[in-house]
PQR file with spaces between the fields and no chain letter, atoms N, CA, C, O and H, PARSE charges and radii, in Angstrom:
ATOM       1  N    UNK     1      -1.978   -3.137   11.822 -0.4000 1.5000
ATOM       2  CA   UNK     1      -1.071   -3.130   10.692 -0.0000 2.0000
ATOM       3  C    UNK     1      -1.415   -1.934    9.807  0.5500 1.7000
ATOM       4  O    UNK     1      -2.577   -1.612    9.557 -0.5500 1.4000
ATOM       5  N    UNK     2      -0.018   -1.106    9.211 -0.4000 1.5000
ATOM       6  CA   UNK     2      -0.625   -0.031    8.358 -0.0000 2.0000
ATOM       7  C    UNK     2       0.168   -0.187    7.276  0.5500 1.7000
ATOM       8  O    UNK     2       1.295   -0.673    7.180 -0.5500 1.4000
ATOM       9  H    UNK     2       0.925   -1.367    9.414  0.4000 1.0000
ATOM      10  N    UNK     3      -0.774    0.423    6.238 -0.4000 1.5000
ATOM      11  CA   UNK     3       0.565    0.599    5.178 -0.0000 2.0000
ATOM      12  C    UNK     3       1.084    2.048    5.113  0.5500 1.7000
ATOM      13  O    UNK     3       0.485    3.110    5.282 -0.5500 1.4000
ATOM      14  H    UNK     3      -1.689    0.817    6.317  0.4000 1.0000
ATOM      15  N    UNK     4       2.936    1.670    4.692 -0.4000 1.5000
ATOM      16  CA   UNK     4       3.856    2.848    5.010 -0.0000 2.0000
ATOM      17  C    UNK     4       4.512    3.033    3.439  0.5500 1.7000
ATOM      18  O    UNK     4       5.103    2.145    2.826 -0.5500 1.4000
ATOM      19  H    UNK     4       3.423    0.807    4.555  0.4000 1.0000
ATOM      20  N    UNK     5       4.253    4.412    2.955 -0.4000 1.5000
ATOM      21  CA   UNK     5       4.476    4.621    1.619 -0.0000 2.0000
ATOM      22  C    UNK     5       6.332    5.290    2.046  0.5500 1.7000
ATOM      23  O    UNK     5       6.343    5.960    3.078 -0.5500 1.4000
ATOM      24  H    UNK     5       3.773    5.134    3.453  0.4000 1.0000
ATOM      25  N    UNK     6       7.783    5.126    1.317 -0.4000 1.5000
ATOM      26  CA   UNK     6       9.241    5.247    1.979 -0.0000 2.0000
ATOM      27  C    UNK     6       9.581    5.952    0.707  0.5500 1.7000
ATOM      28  O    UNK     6       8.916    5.635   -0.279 -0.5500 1.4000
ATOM      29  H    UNK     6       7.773    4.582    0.478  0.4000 1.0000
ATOM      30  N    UNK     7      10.231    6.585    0.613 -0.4000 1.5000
ATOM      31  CA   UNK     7      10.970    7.420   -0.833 -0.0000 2.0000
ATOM      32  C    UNK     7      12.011    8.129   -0.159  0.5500 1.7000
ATOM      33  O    UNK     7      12.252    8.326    1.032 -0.5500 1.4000
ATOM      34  H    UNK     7      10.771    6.843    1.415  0.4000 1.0000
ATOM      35  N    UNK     8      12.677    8.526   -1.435 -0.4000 1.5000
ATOM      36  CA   UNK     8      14.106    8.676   -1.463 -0.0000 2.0000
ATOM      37  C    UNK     8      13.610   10.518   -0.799  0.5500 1.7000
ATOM      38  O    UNK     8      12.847   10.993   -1.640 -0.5500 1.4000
ATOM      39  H    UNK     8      12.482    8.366   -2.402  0.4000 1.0000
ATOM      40  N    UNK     9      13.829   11.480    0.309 -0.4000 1.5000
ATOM      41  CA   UNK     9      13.396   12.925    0.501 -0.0000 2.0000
ATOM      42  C    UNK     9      14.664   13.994    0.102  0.5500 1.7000
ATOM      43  O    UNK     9      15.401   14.014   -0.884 -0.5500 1.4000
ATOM      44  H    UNK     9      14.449   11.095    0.992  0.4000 1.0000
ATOM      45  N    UNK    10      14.610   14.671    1.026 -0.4000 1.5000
ATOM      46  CA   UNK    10      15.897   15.671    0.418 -0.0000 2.0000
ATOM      47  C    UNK    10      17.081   15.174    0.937  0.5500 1.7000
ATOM      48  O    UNK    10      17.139   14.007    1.324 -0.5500 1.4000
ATOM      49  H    UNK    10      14.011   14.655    1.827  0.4000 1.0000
ATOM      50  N    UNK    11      18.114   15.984    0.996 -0.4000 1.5000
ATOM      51  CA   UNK    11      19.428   15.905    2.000 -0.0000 2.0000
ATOM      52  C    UNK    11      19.831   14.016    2.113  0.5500 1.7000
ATOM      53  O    UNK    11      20.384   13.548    3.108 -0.5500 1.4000
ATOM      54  H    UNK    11      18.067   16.932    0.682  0.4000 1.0000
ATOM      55  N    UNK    12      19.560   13.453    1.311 -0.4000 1.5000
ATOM      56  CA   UNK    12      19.818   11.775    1.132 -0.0000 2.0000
ATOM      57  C    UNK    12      18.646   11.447    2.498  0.5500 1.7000
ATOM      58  O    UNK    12      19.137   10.629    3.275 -0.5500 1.4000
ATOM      59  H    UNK    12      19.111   13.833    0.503  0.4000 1.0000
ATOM      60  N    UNK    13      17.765   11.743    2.760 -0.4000 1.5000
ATOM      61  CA   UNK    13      17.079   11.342    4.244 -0.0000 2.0000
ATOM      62  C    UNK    13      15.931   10.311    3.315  0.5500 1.7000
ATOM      63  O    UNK    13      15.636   10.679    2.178 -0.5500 1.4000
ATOM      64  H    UNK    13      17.366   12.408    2.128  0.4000 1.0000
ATOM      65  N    UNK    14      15.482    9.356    3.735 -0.4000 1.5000
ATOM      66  CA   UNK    14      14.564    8.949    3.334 -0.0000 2.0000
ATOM      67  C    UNK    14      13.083    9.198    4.182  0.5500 1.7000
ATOM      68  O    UNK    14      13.134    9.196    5.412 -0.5500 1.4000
ATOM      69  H    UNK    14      15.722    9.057    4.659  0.4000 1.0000
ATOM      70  N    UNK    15      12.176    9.344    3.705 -0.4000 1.5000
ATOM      71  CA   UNK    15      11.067   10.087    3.921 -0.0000 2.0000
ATOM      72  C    UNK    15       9.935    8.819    3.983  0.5500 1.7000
ATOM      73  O    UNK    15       9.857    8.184    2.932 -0.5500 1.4000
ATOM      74  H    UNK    15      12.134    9.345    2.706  0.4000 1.0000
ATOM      75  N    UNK    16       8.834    8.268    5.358 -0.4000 1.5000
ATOM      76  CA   UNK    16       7.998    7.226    5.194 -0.0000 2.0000
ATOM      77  C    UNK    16       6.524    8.026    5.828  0.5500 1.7000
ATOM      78  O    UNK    16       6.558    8.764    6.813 -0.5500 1.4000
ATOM      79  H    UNK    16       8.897    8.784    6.212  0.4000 1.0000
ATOM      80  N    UNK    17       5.560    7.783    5.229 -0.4000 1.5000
ATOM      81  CA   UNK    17       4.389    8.346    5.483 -0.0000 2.0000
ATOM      82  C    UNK    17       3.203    7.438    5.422  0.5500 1.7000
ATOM      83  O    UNK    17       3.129    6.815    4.363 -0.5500 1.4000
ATOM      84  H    UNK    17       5.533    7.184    4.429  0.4000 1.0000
ATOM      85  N    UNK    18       2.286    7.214    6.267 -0.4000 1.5000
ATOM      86  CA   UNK    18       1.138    6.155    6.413 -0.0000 2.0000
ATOM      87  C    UNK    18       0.141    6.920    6.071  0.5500 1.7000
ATOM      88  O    UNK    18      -0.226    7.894    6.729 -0.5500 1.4000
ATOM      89  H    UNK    18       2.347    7.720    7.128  0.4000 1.0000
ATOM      90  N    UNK    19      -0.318    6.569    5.115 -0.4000 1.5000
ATOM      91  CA   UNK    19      -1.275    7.449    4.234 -0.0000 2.0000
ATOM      92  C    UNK    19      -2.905    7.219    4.457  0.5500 1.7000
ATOM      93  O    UNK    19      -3.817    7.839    3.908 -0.5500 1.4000
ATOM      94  H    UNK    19      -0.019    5.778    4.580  0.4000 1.0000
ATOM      95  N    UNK    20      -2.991    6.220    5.356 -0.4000 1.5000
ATOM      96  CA   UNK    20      -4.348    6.130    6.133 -0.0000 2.0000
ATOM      97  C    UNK    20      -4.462    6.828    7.563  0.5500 1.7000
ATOM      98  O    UNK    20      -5.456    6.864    8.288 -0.5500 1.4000
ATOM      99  H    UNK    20      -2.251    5.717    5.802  0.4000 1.0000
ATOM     100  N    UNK    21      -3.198    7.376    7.790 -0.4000 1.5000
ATOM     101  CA   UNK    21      -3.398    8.547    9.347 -0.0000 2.0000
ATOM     102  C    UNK    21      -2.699    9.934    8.592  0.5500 1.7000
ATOM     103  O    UNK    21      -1.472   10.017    8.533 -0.5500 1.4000
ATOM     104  H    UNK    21      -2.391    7.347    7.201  0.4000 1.0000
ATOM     105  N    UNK    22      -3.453   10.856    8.102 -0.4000 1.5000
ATOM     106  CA   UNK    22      -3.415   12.122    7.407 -0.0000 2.0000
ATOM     107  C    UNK    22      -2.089   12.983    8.270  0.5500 1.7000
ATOM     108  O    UNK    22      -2.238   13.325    9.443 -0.5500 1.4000
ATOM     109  H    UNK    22      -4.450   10.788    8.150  0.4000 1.0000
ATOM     110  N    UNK    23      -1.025   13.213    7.626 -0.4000 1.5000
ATOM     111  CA   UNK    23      -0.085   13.988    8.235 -0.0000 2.0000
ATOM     112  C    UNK    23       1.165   13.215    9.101  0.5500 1.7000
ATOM     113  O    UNK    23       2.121   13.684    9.719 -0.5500 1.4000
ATOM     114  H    UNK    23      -0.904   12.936    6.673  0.4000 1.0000
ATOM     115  N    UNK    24       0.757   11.940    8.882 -0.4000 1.5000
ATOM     116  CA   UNK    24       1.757   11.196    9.935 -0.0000 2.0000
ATOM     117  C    UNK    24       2.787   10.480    9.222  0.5500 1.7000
ATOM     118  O    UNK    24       2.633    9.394    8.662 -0.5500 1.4000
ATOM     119  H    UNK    24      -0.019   11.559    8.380  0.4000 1.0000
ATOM     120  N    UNK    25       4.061   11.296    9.291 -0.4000 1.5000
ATOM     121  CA   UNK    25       5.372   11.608    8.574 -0.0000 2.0000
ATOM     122  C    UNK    25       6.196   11.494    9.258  0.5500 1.7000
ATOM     123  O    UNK    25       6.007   11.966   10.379 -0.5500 1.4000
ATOM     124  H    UNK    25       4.187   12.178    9.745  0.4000 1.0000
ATOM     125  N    UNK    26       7.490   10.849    8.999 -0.4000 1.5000
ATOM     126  CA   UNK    26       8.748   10.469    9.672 -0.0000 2.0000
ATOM     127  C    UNK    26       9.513   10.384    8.814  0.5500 1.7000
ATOM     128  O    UNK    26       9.201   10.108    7.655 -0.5500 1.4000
ATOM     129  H    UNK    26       7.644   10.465    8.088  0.4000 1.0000
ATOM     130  N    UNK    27      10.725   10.616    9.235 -0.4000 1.5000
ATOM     131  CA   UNK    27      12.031   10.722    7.969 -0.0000 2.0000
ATOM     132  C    UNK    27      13.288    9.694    9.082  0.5500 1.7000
ATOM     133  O    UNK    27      13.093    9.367   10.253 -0.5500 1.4000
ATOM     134  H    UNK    27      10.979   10.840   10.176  0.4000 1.0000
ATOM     135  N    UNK    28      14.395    9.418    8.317 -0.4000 1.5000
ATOM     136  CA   UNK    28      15.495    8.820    8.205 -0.0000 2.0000
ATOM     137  C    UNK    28      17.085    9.226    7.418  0.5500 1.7000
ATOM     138  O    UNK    28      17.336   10.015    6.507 -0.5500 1.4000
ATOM     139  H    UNK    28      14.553    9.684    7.366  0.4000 1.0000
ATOM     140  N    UNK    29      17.791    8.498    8.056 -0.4000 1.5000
ATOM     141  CA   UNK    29      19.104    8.902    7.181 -0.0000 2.0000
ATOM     142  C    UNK    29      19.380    7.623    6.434  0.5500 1.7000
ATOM     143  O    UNK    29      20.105    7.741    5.446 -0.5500 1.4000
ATOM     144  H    UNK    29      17.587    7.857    8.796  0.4000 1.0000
ATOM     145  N    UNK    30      18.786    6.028    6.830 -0.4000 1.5000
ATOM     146  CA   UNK    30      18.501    5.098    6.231 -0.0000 2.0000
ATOM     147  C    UNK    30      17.454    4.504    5.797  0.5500 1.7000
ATOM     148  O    UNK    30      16.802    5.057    6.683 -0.5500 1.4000
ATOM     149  H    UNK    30      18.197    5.933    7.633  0.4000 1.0000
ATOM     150  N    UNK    31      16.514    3.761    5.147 -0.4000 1.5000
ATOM     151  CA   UNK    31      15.287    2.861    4.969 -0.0000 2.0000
ATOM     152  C    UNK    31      15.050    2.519    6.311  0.5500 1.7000
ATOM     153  O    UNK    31      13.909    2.522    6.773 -0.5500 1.4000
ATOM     154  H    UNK    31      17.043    3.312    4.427  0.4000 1.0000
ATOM     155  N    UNK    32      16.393    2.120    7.204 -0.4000 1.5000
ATOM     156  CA   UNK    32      15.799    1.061    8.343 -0.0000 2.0000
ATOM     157  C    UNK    32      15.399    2.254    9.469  0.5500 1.7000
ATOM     158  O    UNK    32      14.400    2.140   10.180 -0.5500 1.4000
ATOM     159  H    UNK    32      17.320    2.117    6.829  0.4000 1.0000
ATOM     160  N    UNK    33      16.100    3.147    9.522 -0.4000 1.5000
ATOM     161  CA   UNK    33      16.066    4.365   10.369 -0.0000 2.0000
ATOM     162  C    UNK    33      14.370    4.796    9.898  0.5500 1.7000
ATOM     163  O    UNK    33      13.588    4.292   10.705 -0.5500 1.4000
ATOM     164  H    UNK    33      16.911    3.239    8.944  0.4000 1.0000
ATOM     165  N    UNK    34      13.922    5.299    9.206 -0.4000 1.5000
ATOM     166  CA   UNK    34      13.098    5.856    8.427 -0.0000 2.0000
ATOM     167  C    UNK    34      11.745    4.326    8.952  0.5500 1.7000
ATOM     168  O    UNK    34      10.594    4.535    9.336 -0.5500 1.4000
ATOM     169  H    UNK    34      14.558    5.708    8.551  0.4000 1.0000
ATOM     170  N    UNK    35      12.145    3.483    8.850 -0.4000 1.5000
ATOM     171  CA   UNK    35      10.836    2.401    9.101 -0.0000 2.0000
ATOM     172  C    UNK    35      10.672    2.598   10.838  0.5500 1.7000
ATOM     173  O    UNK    35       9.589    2.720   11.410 -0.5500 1.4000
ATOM     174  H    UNK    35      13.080    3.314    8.539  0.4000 1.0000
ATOM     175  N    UNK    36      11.963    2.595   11.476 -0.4000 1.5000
ATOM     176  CA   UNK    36      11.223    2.745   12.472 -0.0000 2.0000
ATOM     177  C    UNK    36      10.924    3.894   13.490  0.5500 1.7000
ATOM     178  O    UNK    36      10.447    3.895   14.624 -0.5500 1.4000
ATOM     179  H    UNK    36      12.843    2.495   11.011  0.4000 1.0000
ATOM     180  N    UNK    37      11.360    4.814   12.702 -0.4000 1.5000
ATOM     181  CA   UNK    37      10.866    6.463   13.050 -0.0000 2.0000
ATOM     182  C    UNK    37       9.419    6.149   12.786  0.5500 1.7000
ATOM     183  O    UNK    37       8.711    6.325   13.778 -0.5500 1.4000
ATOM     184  H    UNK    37      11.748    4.813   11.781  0.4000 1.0000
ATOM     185  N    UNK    38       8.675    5.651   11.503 -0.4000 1.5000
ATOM     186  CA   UNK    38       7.751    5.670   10.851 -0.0000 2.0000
ATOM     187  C    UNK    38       6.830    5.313   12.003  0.5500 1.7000
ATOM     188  O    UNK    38       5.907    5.998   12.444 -0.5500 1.4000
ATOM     189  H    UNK    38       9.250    5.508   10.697  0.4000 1.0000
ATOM     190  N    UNK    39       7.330    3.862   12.502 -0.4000 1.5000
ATOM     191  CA   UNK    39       6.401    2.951   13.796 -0.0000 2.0000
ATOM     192  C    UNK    39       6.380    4.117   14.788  0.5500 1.7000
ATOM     193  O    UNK    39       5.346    4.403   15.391 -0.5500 1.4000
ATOM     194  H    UNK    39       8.080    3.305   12.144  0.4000 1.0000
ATOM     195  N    UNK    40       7.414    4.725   14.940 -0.4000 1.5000
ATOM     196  CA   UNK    40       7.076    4.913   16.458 -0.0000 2.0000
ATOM     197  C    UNK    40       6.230    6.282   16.480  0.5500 1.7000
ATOM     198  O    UNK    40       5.666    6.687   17.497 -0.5500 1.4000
ATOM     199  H    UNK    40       8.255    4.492   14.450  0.4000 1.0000
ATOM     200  N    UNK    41       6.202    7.056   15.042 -0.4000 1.5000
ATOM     201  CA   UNK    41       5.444    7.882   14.640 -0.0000 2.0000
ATOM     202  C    UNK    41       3.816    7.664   14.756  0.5500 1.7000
ATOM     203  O    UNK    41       2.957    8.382   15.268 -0.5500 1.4000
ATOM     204  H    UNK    41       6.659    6.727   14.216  0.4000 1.0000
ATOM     205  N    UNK    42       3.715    6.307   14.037 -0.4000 1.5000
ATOM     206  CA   UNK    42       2.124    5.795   14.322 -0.0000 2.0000
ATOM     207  C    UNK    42       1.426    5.508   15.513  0.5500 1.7000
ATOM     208  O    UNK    42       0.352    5.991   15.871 -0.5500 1.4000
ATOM     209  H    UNK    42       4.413    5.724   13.621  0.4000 1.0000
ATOM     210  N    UNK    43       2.081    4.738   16.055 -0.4000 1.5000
ATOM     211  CA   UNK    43       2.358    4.112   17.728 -0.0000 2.0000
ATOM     212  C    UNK    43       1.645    6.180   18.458  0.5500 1.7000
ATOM     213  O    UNK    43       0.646    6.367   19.151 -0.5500 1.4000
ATOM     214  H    UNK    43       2.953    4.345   15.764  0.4000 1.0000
ATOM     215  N    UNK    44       2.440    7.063   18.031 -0.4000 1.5000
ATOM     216  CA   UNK    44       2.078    8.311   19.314 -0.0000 2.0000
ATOM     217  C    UNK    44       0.927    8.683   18.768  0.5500 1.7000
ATOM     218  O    UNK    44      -0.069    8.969   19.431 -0.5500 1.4000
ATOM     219  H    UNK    44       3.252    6.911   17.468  0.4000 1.0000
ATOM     220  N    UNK    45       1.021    8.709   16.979 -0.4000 1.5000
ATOM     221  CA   UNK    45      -0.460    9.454   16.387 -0.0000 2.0000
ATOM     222  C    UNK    45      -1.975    8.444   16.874  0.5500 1.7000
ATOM     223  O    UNK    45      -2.999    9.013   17.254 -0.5500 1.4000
ATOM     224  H    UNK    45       1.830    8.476   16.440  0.4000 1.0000
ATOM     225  N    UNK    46      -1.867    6.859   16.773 -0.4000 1.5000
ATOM     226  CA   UNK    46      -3.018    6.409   17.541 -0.0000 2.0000
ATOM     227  C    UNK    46      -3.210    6.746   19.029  0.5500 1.7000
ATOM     228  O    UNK    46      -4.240    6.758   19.703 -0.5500 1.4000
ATOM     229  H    UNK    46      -1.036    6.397   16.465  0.4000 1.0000
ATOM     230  N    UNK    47      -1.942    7.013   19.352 -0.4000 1.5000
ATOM     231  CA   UNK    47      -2.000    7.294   21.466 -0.0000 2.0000
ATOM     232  C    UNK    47      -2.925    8.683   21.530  0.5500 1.7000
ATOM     233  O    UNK    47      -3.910    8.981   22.206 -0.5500 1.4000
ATOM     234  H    UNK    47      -1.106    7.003   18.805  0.4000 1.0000
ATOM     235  N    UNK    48      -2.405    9.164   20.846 -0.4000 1.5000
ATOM     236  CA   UNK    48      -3.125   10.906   20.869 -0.0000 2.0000
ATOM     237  C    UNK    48      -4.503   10.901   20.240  0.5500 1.7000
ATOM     238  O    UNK    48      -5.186   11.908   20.421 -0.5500 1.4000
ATOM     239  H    UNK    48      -1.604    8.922   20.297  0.4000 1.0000
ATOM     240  N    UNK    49      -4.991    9.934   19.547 -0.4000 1.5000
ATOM     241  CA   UNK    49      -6.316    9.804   18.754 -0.0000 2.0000
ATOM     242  C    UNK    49      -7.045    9.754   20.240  0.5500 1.7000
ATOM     243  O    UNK    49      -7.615   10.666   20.840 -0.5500 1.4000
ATOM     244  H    UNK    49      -4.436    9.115   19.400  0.4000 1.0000
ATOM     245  N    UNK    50      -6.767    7.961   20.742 -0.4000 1.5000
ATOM     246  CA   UNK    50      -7.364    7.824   21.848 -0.0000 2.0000
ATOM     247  C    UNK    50      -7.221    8.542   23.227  0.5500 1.7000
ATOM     248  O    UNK    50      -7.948    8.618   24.218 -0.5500 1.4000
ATOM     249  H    UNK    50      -6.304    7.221   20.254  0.4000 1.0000
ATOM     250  N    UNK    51      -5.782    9.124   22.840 -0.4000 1.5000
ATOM     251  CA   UNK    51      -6.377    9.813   24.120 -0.0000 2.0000
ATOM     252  C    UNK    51      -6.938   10.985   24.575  0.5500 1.7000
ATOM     253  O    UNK    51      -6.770   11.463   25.697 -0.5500 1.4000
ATOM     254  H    UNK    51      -5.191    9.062   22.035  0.4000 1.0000
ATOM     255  N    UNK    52      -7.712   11.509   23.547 -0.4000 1.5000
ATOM     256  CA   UNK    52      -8.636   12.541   23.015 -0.0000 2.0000
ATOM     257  C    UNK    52      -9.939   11.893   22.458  0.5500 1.7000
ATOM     258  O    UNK    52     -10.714   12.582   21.796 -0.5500 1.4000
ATOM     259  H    UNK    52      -7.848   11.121   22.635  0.4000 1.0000
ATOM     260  N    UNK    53     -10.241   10.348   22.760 -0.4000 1.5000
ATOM     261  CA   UNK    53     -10.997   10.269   22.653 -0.0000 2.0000
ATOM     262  C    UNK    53     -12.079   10.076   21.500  0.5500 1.7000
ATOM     263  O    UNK    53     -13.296    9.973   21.655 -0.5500 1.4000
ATOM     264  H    UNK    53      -9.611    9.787   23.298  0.4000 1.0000
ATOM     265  N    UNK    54     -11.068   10.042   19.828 -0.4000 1.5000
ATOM     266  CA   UNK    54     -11.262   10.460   18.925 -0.0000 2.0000
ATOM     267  C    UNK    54     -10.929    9.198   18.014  0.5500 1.7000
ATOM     268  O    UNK    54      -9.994    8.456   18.316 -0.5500 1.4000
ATOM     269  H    UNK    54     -10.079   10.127   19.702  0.4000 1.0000
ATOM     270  N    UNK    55     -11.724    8.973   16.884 -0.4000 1.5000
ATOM     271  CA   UNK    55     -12.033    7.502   16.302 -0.0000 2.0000
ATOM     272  C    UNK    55     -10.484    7.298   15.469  0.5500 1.7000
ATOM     273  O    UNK    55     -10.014    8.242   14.834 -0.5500 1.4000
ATOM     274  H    UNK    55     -12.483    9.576   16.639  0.4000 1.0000
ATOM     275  N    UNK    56      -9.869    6.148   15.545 -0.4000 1.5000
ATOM     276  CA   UNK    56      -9.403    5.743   14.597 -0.0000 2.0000
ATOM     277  C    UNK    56      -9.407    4.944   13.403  0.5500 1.7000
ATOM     278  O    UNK    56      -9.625    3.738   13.285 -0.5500 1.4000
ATOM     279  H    UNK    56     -10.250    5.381   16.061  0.4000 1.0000
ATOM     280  N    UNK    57      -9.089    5.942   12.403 -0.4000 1.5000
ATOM     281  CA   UNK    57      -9.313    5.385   11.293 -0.0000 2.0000
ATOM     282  C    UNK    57      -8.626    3.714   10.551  0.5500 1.7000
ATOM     283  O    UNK    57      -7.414    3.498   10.560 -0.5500 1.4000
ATOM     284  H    UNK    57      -8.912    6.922   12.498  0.4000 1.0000
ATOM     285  N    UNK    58      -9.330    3.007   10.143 -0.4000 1.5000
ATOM     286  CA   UNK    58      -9.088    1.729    9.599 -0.0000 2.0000
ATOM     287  C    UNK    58      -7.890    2.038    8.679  0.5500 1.7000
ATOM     288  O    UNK    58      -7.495    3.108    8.214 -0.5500 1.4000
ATOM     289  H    UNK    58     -10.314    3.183   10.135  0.4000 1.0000
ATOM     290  N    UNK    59      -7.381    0.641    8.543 -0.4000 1.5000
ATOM     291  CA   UNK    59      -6.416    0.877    7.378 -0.0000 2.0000
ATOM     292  C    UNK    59      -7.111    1.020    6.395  0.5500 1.7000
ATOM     293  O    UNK    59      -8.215    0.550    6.670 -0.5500 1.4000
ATOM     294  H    UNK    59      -7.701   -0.228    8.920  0.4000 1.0000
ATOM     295  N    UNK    60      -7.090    1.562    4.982 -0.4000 1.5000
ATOM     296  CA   UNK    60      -8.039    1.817    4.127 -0.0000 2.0000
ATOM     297  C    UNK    60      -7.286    2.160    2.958  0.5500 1.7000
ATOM     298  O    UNK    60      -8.020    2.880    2.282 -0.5500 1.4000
ATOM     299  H    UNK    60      -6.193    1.944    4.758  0.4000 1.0000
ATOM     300  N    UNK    61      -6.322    2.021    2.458 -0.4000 1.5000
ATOM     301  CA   UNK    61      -5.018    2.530    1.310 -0.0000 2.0000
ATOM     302  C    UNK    61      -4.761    1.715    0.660  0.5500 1.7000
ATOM     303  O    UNK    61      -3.917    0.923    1.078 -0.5500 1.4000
ATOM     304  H    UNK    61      -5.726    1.436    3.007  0.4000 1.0000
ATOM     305  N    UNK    62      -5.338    1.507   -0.639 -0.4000 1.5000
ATOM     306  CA   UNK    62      -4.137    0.676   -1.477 -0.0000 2.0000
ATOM     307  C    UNK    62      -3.545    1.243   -2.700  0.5500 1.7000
ATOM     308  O    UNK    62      -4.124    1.915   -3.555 -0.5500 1.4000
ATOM     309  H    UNK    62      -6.024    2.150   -0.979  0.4000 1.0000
ATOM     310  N    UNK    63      -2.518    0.941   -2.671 -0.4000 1.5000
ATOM     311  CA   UNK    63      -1.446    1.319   -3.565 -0.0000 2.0000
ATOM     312  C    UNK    63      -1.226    0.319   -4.787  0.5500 1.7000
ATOM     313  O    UNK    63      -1.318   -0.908   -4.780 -0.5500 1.4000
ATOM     314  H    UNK    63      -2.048    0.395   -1.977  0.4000 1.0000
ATOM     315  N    UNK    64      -0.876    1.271   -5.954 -0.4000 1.5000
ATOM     316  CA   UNK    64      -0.314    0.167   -7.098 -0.0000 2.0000
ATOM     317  C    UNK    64       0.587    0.923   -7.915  0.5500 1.7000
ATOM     318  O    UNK    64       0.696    2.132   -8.118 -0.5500 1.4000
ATOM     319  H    UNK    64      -0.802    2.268   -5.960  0.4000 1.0000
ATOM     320  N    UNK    65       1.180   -0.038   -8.317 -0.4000 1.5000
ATOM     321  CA   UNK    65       2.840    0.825   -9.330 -0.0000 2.0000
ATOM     322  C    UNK    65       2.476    0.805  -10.742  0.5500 1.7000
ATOM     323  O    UNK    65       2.127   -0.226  -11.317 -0.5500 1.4000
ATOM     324  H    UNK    65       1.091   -1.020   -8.152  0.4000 1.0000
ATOM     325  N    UNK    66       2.557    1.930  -11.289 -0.4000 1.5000
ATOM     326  CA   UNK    66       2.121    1.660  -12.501 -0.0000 2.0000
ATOM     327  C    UNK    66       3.757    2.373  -13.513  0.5500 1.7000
ATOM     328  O    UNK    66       4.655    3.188  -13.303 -0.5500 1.4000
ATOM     329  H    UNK    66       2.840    2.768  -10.822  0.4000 1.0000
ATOM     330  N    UNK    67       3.503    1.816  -14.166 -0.4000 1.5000
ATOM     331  CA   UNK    67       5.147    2.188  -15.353 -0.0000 2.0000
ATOM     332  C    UNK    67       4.067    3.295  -15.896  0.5500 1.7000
ATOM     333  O    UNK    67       2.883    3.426  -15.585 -0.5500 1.4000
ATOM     334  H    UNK    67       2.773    1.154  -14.337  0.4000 1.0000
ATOM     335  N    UNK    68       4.880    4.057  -16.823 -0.4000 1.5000
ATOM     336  CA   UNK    68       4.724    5.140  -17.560 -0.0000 2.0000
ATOM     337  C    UNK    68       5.352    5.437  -17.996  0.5500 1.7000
ATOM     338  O    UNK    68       5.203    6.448  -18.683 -0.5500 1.4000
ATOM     339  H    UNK    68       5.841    3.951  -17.076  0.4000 1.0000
């Protein structure tokens, strides 16, 4: 399980990024498009960890909303 940070990006695309695998970014033209670009984004970045042999990192991110 990871957590997936989703925001509104350019061109109306929505933009989702898992901020416990450094660089691993996926975009959308919807939220739902964009969630599962996101999965299948994570899904290749752990395939390529292991299959290089190379540690994967824990989930380790927490997030909080703060007003301002």
């Amino acid at each position: 399980m990871r957590q997936v940070i989703i925001y509104p990006g350019e061109d109306s695309y929505w933009v989702a990024e898992c901020p416990s695998l450094p660089g691993c970014i996926s975009q959308g033209k919807t939220k739902e498009e964009a969630i599962t670009n996101i999965k299948e984004a994570i899904q290749g970045y752990i395939a390529a960890l292991e299959e290089d042999y190379l540690p994967v990192q824990e989930e380790h991110f927490e997030a909080l909303l703060v007003a301002v």
